[in-house]
VOTOR-972097 format. One record per residue: residue in one letter; z, x, y of N, C-alpha, C, CB in turn. Coordinates in Angstrom, 3 decimals. Last residue first. Glycine has a CB too. Layout:
BEGIN
   resn         nw         nu         nv        caw        cau        cav         cw         cu         cv        cbw        cbu        cbv
      A          Z          X          Y          Z          X          Y          Z          X          Y          Z          X          Y
...
This chain:
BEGIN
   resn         nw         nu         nv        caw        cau        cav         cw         cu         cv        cbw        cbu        cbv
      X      6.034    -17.733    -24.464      6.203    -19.502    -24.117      5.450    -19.817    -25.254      5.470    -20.295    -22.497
      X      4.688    -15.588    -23.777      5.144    -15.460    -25.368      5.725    -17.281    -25.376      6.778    -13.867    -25.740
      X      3.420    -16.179    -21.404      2.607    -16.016    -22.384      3.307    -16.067    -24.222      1.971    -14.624    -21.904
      X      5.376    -16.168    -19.313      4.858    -17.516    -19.542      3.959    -17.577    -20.844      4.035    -17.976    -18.280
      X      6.544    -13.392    -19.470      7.085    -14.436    -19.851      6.273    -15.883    -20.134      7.979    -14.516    -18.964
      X      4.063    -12.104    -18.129      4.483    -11.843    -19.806      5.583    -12.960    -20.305      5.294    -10.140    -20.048
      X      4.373    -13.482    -15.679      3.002    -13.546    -16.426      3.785    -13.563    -17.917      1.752    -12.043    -16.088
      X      6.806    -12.461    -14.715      6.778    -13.799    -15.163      5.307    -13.922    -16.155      6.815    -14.859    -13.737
      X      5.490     -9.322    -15.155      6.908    -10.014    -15.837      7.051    -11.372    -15.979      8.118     -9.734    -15.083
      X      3.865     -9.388    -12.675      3.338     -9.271    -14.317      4.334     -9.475    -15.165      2.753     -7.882    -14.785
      X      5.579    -10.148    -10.838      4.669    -10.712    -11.208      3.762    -10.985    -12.543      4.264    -10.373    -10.543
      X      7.425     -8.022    -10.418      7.823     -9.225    -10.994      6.673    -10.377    -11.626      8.614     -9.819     -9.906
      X      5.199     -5.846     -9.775      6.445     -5.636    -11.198      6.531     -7.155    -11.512      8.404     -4.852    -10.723
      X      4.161     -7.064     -7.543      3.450     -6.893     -8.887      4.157     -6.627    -10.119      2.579     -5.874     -8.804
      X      6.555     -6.975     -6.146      5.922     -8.133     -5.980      5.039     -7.719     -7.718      4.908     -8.287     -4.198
      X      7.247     -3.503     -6.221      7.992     -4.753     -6.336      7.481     -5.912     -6.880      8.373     -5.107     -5.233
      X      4.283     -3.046     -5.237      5.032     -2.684     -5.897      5.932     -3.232     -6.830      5.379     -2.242     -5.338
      X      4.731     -3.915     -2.377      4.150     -4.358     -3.352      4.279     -4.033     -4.756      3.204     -4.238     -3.071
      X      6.751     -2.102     -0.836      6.839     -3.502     -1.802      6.255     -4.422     -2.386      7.246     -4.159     -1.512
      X      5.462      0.243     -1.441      6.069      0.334     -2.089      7.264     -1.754     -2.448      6.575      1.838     -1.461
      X      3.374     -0.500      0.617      2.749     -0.604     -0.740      3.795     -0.742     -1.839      1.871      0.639     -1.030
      X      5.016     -1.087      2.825      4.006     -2.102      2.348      3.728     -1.947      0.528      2.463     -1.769      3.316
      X      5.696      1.839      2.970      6.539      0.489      3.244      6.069     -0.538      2.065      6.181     -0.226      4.910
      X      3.033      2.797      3.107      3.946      3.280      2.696      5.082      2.096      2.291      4.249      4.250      3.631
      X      1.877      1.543      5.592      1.645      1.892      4.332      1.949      1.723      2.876      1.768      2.602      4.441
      X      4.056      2.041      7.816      4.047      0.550      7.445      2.873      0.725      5.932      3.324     -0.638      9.074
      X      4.061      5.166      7.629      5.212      4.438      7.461      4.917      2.812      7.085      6.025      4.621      8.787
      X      2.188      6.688      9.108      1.884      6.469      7.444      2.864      5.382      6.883      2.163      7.980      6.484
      X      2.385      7.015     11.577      1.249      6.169     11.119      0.936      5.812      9.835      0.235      6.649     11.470
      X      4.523      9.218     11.675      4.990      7.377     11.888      3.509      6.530     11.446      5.478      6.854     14.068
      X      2.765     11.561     10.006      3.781     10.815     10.615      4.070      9.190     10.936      3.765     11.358     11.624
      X     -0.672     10.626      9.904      0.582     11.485      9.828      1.660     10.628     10.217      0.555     12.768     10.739
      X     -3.744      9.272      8.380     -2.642      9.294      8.952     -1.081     10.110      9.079     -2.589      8.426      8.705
      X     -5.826      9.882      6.938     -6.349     10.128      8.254     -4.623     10.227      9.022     -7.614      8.658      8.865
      X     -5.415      8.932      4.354     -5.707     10.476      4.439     -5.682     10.792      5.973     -7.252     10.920      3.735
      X     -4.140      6.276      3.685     -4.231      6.970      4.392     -4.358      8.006      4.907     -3.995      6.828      4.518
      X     -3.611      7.307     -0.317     -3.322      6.566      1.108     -3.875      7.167      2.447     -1.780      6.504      1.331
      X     -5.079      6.501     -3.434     -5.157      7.589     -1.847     -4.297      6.376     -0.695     -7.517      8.014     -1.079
      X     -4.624      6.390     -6.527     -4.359      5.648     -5.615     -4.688      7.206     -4.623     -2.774      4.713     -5.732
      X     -6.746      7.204     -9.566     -5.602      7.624     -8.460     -5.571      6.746     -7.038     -5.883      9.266     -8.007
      X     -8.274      7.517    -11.676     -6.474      6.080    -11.547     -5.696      7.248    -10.824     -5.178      5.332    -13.741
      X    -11.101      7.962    -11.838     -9.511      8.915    -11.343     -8.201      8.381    -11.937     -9.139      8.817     -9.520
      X    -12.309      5.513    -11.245    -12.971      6.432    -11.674    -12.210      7.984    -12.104    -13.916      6.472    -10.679
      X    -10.765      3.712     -9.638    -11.184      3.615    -11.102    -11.610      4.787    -11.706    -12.226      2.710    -11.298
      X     -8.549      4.289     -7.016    -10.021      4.443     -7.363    -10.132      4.752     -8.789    -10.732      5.566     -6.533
      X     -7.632      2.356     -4.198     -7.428      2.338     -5.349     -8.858      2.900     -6.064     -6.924      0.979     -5.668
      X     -6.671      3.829     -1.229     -7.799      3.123     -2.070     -7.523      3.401     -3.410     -9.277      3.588     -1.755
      X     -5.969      2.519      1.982     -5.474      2.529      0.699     -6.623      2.274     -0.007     -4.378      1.610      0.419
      X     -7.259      2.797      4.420     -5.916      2.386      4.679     -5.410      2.666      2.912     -5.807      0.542      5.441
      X    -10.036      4.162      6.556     -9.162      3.849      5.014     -8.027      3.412      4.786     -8.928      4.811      4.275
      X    -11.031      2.972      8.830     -9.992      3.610      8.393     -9.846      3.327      6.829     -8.826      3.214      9.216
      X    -12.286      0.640     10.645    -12.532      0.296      9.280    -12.162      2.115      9.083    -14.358     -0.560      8.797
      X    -12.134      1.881     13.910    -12.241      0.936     13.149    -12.937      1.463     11.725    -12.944     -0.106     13.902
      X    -10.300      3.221     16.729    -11.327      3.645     15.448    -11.117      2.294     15.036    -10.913      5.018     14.186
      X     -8.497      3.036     18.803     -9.587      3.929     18.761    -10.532      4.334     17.611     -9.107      4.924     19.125
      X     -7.005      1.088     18.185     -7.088      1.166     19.484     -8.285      1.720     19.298     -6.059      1.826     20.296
      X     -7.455      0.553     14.639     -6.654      0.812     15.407     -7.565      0.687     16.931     -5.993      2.146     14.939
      X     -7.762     -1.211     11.091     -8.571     -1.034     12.669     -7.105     -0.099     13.654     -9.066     -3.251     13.626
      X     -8.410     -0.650      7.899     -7.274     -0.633      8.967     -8.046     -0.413     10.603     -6.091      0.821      8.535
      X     -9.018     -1.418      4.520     -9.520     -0.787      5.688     -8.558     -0.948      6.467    -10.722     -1.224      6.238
      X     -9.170     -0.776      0.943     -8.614     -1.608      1.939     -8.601     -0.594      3.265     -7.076     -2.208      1.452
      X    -10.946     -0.960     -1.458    -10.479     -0.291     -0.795    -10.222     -1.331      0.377    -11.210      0.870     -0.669
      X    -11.094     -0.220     -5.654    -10.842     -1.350     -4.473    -10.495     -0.534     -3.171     -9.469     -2.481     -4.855
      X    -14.070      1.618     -7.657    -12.599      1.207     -6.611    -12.892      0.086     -5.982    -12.138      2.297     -5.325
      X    -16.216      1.569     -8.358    -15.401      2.944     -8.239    -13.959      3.013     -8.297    -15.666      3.561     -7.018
      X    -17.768     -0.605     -8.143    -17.626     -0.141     -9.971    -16.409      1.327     -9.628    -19.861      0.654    -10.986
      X    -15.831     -1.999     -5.835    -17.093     -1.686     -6.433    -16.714     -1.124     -7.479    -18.020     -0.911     -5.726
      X    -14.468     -3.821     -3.029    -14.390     -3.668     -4.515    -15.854     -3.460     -4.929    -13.697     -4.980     -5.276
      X    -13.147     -3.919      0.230    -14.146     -3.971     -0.466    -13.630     -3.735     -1.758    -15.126     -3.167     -0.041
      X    -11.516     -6.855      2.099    -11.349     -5.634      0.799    -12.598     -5.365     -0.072    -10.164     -6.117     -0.382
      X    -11.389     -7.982      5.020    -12.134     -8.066      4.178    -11.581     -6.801      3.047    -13.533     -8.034      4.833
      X     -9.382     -7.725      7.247    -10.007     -9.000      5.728    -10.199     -8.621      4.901    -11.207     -9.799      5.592
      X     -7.711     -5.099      7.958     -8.935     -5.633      8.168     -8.882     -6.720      6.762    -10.230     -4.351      8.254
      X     -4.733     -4.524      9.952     -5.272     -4.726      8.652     -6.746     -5.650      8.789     -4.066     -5.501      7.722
      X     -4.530     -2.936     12.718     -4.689     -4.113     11.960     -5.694     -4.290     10.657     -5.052     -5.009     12.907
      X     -2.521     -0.970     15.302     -3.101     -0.943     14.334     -3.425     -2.704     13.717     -2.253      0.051     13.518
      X     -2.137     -1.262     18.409     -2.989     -2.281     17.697     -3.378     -1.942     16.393     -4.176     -2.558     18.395
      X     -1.748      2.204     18.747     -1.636      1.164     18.858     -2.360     -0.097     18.407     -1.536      1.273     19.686
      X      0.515      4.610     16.374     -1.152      4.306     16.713     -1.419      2.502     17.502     -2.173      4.396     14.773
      X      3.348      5.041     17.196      2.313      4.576     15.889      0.957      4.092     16.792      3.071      2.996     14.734
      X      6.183      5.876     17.745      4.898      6.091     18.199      3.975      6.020     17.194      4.774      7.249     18.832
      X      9.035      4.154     17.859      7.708      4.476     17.036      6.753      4.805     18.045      7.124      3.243     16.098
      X     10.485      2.493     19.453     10.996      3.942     19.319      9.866      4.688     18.490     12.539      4.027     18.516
      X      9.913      0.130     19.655      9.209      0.827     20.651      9.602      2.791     20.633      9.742     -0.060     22.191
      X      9.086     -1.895     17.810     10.149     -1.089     17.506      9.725     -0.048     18.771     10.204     -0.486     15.806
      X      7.257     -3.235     17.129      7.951     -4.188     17.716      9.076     -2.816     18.238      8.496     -5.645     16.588
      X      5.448     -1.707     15.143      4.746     -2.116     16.562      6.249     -2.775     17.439      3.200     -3.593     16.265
      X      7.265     -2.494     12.945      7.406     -1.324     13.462      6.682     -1.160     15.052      6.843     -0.400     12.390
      X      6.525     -5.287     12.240      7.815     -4.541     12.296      7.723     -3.588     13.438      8.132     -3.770     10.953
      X      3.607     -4.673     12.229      4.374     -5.782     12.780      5.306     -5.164     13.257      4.812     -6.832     11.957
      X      3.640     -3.366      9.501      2.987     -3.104     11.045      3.529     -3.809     12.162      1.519     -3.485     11.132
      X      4.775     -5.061      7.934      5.480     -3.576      8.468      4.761     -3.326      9.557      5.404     -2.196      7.459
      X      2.415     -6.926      7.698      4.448     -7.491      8.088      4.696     -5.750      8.335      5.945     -8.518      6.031
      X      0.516     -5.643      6.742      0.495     -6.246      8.240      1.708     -6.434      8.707     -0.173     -7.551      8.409
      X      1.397     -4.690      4.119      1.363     -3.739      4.889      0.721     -4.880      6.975      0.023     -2.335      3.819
      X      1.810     -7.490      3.118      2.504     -6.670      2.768      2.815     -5.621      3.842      2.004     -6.273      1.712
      X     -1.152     -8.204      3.504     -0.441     -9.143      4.107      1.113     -8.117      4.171     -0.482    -10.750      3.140
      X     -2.429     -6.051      1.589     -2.867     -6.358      3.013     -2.006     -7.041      3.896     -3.991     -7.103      3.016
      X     -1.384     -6.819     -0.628     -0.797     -5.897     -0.512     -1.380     -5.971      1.043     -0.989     -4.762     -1.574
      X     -2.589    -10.042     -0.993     -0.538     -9.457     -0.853     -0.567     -8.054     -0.341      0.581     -9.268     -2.737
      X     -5.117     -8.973     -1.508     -5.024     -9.448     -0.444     -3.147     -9.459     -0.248     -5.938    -10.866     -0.465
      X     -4.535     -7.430     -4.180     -4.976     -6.150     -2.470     -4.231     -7.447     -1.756     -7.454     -5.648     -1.662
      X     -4.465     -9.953     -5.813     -3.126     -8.456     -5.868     -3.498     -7.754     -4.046     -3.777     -6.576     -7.756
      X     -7.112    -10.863     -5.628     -5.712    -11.337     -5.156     -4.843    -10.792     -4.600     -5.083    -11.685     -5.873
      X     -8.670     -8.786     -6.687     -8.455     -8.572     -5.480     -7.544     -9.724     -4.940     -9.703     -8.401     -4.828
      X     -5.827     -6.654     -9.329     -7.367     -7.569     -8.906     -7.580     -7.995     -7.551     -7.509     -9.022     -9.668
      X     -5.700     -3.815    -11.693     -5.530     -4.778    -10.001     -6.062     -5.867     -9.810     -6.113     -4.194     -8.737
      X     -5.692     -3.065    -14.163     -4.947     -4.372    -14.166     -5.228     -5.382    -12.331     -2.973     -3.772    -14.506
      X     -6.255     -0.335    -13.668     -7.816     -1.085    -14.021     -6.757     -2.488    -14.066     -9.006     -0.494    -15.935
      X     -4.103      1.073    -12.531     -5.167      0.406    -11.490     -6.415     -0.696    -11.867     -5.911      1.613    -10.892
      X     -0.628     -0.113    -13.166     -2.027      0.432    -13.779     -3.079     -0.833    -13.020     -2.042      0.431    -15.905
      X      2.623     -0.247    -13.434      1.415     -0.620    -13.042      0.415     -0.173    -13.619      1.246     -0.440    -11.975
      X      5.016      0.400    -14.286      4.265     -0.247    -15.438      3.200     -0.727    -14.898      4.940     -1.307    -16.193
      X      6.678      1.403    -11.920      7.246      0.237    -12.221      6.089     -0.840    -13.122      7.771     -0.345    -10.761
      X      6.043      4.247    -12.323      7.503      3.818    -12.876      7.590      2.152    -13.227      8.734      4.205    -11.606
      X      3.804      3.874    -10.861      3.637      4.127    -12.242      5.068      3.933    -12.996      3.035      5.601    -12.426
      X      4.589      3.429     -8.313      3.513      2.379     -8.906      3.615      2.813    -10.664      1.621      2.684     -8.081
      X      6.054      5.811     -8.008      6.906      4.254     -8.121      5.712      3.583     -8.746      7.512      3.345     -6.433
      X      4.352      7.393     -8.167      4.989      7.743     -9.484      5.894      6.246     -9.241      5.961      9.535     -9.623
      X      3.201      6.950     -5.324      1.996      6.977     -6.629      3.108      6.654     -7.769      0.973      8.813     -6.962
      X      4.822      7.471     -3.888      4.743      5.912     -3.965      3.600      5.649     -5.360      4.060      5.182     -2.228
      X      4.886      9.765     -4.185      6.682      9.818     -4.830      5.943      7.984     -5.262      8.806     10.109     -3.067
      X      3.153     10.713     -3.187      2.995     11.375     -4.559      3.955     10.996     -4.910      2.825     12.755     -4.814
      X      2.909      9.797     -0.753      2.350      9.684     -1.226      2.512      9.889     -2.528      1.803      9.978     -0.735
      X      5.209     11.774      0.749      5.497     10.001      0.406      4.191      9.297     -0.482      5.592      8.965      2.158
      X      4.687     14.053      1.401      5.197     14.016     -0.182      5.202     12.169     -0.104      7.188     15.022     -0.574
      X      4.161     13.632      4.629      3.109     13.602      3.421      3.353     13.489      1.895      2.433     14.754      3.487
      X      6.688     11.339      6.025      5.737     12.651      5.141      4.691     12.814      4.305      6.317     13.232      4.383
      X      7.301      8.874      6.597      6.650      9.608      7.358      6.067     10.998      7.115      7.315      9.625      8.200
      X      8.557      8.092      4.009      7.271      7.617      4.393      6.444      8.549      5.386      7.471      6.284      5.002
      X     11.252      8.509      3.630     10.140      9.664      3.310      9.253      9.328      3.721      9.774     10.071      2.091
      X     12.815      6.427      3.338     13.466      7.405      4.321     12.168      8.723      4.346     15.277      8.001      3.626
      X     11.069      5.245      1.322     11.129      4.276      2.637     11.543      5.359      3.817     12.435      2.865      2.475
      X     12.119      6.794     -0.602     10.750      6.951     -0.439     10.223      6.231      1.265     10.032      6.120     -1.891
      X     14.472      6.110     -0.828     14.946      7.261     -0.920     12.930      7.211     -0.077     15.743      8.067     -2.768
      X     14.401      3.230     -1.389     15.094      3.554     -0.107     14.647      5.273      0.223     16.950      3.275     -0.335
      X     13.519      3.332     -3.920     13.015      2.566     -3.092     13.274      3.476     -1.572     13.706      1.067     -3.292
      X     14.294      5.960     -6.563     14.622      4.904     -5.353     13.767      4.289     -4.598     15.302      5.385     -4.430
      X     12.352      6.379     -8.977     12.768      6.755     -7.807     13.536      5.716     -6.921     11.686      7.221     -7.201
      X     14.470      6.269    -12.360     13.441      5.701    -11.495     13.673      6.157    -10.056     13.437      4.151    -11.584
């Protein structure tokens, strides 16, 4: 399985995409299972790294980035938006049915991909355990 850490030390690259795709798939996910509960954690997920890292003055990250409410969901996909200083409603992550391919942040490089990245890969996490107690409460 990939490391956590190994992808966290990668975020700021573009390969961090294709390593956080194969963690979502290492750790038995699957996109038609999402639901929009699941986004709203992963929204809250990726605001705490923003956070983080906004605090960190050694980052040059886009300022005021912020996770937007609202998550759209249509017959295609779920997609989650991102405001910054100079743009609003950004793609931030889209889950798309039509593919079962996750996109991150196409717009973002470097340090702007990192709370993402971060975020998604502990969501990640959160949904592993999640669907694990699920499967436990069911054979109960």
């Amino acid at each position: 399985m990939i490391n956590r850490l190994d992808i966290f030390e990668k975020a700021h690259l573009p390969q961090s995409s294709n390593l956080a795709r194969k963690y979502f798939e290492e750790c038995g996910l699957k996109i038609s299972e999402i639901k929009l509960d699941d986004c709203e954690k992963l929204s809250k997920l990726i605001t705490s790294e923003i956070k983080t890292l906004l605090k960190d003055k050694t980052y040059h990250m886009v300022k005021c980035l912020k996770m937007r409410k609202k998550i759209k969901k249509d017959r295609y996909g779920i997609y989650l938006f991102v405001d910054g200083v100079y743009f609003i409603k950004r793609l931030a992550i889209e889950f798309s049915f039509e593919d079962s391919k996750i996109n991150f942040c196409t717009w973002a490089s470097g340090c702007n991909r990192i709370p993402f990245i971060r975020g998604f890969i502990n969501w990640c996490d959160w949904m592993k355990i999640s669907k694990e107690n699920n499967s436990l409460e069911v054979t109960r």
